[in-house]
NUVEX-829622 format. One line per field, with one value per atom (N, C-alpha, C, CB): atom name; y, x, z; residue number from 1. Coordinates in steps of 0.05 Angstrom, whole numbers, plus 5000, padded with zeros to 4 digits. Glycine has a CB too. Layout:
site = (CA ...);
v = (Y ...);
u = (X ...);
w = (Z ...);
pos = (NUM ...);
//
This chain:
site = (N CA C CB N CA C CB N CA C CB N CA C CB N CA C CB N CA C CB N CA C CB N CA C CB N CA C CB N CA C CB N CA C CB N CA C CB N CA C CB N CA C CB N CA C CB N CA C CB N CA C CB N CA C CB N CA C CB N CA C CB N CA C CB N CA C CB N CA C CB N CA C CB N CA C CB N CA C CB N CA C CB N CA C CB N CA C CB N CA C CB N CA C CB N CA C CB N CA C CB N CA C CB N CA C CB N CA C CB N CA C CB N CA C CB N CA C CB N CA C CB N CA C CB N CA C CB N CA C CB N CA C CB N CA C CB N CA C CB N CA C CB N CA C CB N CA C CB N CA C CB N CA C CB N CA C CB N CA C CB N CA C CB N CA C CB N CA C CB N CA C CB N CA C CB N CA C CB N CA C CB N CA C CB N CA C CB N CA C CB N CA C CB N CA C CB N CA C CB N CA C CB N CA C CB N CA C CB N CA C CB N CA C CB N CA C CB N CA C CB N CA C CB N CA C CB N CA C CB N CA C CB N CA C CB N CA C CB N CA C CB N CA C CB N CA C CB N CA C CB N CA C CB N CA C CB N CA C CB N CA C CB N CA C CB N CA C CB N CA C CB N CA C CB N CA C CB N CA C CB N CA C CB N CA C CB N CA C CB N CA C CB N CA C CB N CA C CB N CA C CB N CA C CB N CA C CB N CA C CB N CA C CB N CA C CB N CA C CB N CA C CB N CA C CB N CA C CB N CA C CB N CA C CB N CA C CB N CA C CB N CA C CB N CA C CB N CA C CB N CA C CB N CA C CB N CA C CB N CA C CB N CA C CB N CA C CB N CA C CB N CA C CB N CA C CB N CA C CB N CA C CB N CA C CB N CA C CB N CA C CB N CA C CB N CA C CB N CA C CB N CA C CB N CA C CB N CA C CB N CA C CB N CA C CB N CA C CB N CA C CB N CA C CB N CA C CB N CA C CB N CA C CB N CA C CB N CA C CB N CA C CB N CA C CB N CA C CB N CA C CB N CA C CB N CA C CB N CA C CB N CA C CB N CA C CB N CA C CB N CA C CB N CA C CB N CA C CB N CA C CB N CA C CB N CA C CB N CA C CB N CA C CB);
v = (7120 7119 7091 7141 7081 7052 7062 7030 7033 7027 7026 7019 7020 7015 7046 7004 7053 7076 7071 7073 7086 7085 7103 7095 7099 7114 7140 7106 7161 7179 7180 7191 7189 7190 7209 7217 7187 7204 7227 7192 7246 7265 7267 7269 7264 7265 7287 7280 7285 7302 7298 7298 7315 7312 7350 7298 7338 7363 7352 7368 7386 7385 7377 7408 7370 7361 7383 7322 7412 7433 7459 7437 7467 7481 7480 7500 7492 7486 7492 7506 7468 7464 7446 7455 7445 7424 7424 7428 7414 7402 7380 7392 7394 7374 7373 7378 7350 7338 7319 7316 7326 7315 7327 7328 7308 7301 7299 7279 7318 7320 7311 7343 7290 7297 7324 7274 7342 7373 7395 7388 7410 7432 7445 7453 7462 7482 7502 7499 7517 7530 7526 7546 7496 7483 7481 7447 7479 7478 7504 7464 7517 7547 7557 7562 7556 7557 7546 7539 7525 7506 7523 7480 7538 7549 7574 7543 7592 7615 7628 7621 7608 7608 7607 7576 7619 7619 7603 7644 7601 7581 7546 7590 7546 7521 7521 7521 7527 7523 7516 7543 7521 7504 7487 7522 7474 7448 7429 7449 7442 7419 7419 7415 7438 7449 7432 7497 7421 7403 7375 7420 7362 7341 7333 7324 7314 7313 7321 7270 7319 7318 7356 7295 7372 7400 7408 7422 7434 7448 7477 7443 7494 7524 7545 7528 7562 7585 7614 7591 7616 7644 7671 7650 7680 7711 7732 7712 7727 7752 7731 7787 7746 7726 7745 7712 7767 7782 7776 7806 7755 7745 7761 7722 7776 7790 7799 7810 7804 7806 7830 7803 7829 7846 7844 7872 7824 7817 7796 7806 7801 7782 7753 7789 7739 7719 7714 7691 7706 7689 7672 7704 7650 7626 7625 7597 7604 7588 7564 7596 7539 7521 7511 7521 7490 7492 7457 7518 7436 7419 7409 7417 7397 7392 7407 7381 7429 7458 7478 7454 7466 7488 7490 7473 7516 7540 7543 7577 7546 7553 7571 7523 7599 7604 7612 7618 7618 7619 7641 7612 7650 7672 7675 7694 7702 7703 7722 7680 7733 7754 7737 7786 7745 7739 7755 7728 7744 7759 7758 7753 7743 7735 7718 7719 7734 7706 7715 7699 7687 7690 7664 7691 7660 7641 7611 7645 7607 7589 7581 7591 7597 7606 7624 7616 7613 7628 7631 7611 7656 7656 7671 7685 7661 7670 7670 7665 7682 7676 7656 7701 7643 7628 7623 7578 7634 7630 7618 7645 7599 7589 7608 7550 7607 7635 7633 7659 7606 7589 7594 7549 7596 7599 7625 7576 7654 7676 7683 7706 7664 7677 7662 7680 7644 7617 7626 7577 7646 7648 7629 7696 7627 7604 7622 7563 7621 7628 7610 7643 7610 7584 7587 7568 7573 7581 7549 7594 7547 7538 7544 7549 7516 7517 7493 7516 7509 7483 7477 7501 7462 7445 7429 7433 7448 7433 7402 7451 7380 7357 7343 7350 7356 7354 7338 7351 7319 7295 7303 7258 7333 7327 7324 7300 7324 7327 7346 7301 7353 7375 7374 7389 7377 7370 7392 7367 7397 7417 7404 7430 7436 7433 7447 7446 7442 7462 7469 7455 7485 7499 7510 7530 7500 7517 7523 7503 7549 7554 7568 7581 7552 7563 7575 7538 7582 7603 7591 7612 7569 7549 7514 7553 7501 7475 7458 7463 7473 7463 7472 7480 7496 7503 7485 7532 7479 7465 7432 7461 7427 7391 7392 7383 7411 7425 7412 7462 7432 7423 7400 7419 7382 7355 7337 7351 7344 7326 7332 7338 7354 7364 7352 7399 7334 7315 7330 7315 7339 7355 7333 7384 7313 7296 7287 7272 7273 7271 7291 7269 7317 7343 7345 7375 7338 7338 7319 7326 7293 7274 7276 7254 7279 7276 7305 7273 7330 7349 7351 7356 7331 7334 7312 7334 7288 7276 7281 7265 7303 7316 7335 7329 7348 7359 7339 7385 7312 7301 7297 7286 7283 7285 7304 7286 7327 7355 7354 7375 7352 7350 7324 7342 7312 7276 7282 7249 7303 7311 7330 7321 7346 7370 7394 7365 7399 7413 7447 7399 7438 7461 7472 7457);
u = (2051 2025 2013 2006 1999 1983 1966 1973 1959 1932 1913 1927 1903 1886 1869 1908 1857 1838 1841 1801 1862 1857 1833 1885 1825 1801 1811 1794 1832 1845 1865 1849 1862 1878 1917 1852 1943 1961 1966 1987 1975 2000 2017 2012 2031 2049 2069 2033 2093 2109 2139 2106 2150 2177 2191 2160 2221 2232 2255 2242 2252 2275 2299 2281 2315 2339 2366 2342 2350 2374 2365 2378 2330 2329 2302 2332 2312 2298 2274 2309 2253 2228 2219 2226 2196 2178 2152 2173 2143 2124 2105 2140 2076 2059 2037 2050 2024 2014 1982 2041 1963 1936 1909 1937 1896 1871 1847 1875 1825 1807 1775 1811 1753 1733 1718 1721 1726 1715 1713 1740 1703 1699 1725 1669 1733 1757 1747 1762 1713 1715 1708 1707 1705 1703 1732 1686 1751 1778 1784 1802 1778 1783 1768 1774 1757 1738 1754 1712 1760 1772 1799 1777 1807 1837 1837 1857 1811 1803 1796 1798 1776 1750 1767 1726 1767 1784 1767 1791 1741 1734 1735 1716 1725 1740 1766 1736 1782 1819 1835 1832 1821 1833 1811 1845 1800 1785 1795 1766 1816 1821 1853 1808 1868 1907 1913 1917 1938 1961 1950 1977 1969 1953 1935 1969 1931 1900 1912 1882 1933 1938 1941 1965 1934 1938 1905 1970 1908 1882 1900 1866 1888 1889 1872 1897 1883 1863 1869 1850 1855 1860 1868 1834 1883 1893 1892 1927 1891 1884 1890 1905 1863 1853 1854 1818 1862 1856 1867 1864 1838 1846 1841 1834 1860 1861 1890 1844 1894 1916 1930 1917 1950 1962 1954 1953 1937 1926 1945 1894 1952 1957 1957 1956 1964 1944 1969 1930 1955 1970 1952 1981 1962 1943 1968 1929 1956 1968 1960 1971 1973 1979 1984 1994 1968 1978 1969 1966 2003 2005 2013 2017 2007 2019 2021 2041 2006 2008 2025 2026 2035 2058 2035 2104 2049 2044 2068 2038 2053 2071 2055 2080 2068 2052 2062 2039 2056 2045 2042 2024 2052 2043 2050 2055 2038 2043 2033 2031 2036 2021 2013 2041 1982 1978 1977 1957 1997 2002 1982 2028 1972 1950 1930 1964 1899 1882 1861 1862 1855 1847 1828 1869 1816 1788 1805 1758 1829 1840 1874 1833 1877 1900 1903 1911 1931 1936 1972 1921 1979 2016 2008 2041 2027 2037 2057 2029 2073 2092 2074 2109 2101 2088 2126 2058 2121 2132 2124 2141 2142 2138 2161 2142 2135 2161 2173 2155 2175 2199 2227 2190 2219 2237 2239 2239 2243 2229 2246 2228 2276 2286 2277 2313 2269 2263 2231 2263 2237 2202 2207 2188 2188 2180 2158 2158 2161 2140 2123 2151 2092 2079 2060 2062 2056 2043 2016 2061 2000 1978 1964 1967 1957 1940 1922 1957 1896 1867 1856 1831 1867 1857 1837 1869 1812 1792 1794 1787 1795 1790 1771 1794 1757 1730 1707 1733 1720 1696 1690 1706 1690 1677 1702 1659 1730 1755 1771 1770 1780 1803 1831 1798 1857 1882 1893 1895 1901 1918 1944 1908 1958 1989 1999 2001 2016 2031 2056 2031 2070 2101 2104 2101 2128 2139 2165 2140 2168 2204 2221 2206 2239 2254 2278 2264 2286 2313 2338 2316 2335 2353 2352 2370 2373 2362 2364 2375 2384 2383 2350 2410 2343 2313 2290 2304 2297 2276 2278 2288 2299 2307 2292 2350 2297 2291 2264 2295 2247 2221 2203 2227 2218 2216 2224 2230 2235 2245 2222 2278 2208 2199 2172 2199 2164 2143 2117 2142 2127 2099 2087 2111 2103 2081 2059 2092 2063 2038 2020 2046 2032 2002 1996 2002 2000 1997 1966 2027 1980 1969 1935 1989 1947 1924 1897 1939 1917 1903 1882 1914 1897 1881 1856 1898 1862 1844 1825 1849 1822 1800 1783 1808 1804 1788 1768 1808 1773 1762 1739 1774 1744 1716 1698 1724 1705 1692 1683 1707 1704 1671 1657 1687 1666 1645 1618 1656 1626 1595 1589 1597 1591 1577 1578 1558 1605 1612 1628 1617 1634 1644 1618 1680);
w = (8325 8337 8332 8325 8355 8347 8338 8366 8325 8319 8321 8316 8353 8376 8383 8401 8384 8392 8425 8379 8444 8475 8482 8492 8504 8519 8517 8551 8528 8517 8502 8530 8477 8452 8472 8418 8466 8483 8469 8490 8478 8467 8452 8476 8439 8414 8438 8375 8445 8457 8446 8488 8438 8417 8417 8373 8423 8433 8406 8473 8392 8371 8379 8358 8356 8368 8349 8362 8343 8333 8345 8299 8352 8366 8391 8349 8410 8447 8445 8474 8423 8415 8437 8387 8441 8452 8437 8481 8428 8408 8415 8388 8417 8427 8409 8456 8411 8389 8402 8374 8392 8411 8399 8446 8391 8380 8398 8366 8399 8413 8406 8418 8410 8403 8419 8403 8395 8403 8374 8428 8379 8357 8364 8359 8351 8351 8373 8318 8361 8385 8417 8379 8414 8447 8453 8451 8433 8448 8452 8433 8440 8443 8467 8418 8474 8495 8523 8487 8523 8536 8547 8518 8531 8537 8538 8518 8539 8550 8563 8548 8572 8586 8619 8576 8640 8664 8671 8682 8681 8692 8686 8694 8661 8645 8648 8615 8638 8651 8673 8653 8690 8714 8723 8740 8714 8710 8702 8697 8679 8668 8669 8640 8668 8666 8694 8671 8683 8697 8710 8722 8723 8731 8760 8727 8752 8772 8806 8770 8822 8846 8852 8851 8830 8841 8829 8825 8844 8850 8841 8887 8811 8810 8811 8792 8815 8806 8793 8828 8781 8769 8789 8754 8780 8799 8781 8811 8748 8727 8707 8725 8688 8665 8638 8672 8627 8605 8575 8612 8565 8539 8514 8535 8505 8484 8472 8490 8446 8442 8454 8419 8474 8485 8522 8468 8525 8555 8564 8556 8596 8613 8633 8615 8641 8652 8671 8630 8699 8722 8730 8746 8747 8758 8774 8737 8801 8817 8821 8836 8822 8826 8857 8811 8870 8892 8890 8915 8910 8905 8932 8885 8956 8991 8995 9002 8995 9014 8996 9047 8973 8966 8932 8963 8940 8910 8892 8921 8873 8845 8823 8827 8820 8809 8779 8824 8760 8733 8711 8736 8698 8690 8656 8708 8647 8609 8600 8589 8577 8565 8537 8561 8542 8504 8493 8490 8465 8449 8423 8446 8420 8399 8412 8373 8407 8405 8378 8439 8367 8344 8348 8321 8326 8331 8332 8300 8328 8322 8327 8300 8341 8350 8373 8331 8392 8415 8417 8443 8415 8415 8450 8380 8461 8486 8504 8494 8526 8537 8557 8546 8564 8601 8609 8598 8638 8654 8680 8653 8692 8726 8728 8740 8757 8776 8792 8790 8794 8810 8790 8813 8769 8757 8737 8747 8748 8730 8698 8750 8700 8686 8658 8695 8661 8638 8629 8657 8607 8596 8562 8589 8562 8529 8512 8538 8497 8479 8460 8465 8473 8460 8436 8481 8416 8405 8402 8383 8394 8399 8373 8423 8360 8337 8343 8308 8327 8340 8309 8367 8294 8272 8265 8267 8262 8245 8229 8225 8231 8223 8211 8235 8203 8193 8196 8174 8218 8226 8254 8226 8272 8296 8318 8293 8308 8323 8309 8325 8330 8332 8337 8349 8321 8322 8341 8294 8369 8379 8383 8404 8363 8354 8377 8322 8393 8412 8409 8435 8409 8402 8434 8374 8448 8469 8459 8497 8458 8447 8471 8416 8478 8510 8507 8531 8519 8526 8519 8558 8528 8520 8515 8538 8521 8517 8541 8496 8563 8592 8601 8612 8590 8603 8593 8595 8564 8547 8571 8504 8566 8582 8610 8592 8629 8656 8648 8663 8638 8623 8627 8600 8605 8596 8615 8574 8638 8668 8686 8685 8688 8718 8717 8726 8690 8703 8686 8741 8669 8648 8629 8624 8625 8606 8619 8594 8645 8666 8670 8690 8665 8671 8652 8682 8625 8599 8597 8585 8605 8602 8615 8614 8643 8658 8654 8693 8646 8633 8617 8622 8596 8574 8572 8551 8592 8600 8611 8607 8628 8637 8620 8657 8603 8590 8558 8584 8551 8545 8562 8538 8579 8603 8607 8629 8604 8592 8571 8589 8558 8521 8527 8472 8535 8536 8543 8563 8564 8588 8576 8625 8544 8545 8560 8547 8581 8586 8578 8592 8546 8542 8514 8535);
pos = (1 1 1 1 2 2 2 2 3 3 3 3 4 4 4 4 5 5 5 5 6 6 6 6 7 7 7 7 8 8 8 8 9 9 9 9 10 10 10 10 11 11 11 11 12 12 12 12 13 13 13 13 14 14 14 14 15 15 15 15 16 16 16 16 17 17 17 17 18 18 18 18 19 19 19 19 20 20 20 20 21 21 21 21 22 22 22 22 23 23 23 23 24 24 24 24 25 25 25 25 26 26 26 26 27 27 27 27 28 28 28 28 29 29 29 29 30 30 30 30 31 31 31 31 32 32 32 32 33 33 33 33 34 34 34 34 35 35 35 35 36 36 36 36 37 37 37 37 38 38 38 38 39 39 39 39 40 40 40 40 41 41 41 41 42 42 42 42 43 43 43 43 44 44 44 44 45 45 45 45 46 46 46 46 47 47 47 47 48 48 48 48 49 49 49 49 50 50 50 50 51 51 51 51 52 52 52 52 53 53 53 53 54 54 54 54 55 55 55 55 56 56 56 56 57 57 57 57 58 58 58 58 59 59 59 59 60 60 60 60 61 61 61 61 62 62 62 62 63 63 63 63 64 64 64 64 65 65 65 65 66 66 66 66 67 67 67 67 68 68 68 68 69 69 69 69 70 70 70 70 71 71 71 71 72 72 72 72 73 73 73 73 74 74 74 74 75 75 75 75 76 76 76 76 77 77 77 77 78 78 78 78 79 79 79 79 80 80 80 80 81 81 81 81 82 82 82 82 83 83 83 83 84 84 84 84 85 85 85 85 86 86 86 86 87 87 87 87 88 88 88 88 89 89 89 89 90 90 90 90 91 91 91 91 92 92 92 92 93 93 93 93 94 94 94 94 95 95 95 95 96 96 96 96 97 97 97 97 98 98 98 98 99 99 99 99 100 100 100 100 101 101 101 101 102 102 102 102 103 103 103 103 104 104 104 104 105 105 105 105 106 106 106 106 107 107 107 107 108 108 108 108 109 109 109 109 110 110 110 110 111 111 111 111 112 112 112 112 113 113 113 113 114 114 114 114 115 115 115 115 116 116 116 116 117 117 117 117 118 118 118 118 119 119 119 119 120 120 120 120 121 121 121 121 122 122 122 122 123 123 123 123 124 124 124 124 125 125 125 125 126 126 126 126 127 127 127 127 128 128 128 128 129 129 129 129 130 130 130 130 131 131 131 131 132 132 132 132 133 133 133 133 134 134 134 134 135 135 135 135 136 136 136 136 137 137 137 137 138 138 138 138 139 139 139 139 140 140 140 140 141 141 141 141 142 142 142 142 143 143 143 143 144 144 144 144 145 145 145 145 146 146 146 146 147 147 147 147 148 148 148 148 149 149 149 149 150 150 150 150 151 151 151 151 152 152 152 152 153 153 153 153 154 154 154 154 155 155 155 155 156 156 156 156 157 157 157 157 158 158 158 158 159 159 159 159 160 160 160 160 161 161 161 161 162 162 162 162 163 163 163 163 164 164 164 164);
//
């Protein structure tokens, strides 16, 4: 990591190299439960999820442990859509499946931790665990650090404005 404070702090993105981990790493000026919020909230969520050239929307939102969620994605006319069951939500934590259903056979299981930092920022830890390691690589090729990126940049822009 530099030294330098950028306008958005990047990602930390790192895929194990013994098991089909993806591991993301990102520091928010936000409370835990504005990030939490941020990643529950349906209307907040696709405000801010993937990168800036798509437009989603929610198709079923049920955040609770044992609830469902789909969204679509739509990018030049074309759709992609999205889906997962949560398995946990907690004031501080989110475990869940997600699958693209372009690809149904490839589900991950994510888990999501929002770390109190004590000055007014928030550390979100991300775990995607995949099926395999051709699925995990698949992944890491199809251009997710950019929705990552540009993602989570918006959703800075969101706490900046007092949005969440």
């Amino acid at each position: 990591m530099t030294t330098t404070q950028p306008r958005y702090p990047e990602a930390t993105i790192e895929a194990d190299a013994k098991v089909p981990i993806i591991r993301i790493t990102r520091d928010f000026r936000g409370s835990v439960s504005q990030l939490m919020r941020a990643h529950t909230d349906p209307e907040l969520f696709v405000r801010w999820v993937g990168p800036d050239a798509i437009t989603s929307r929610i198709i079923e939102w049920d955040v609770r442990n044992g609830g469902s969620w789909r969204y679509v994605s739509e990018h030049d006319g074309q759709e992609y859509g999205f889906r997962g069951c949560f398995h946990t939500v907690a004031d501080d934590k989110i475990v869940q499946t997600f699958t693209f259903e372009g690809m149904p056979d490839e589900v991950s299981l994510e888990t999501l931790w929002f770390d109190d930092l004590g000055d007014g920022t928030t550390r979100l830890r991300a775990q995607s665990l995949c099926d395999s390691f051709q699925a995990r690589d698949g992944w890491l090729a199809s251009g997710m650090e950019a929705g990552v990126a540009e993602g989570y940049a918006a959703l800075d822009r969101m706490l900046a404005a007092g949005e969440l």
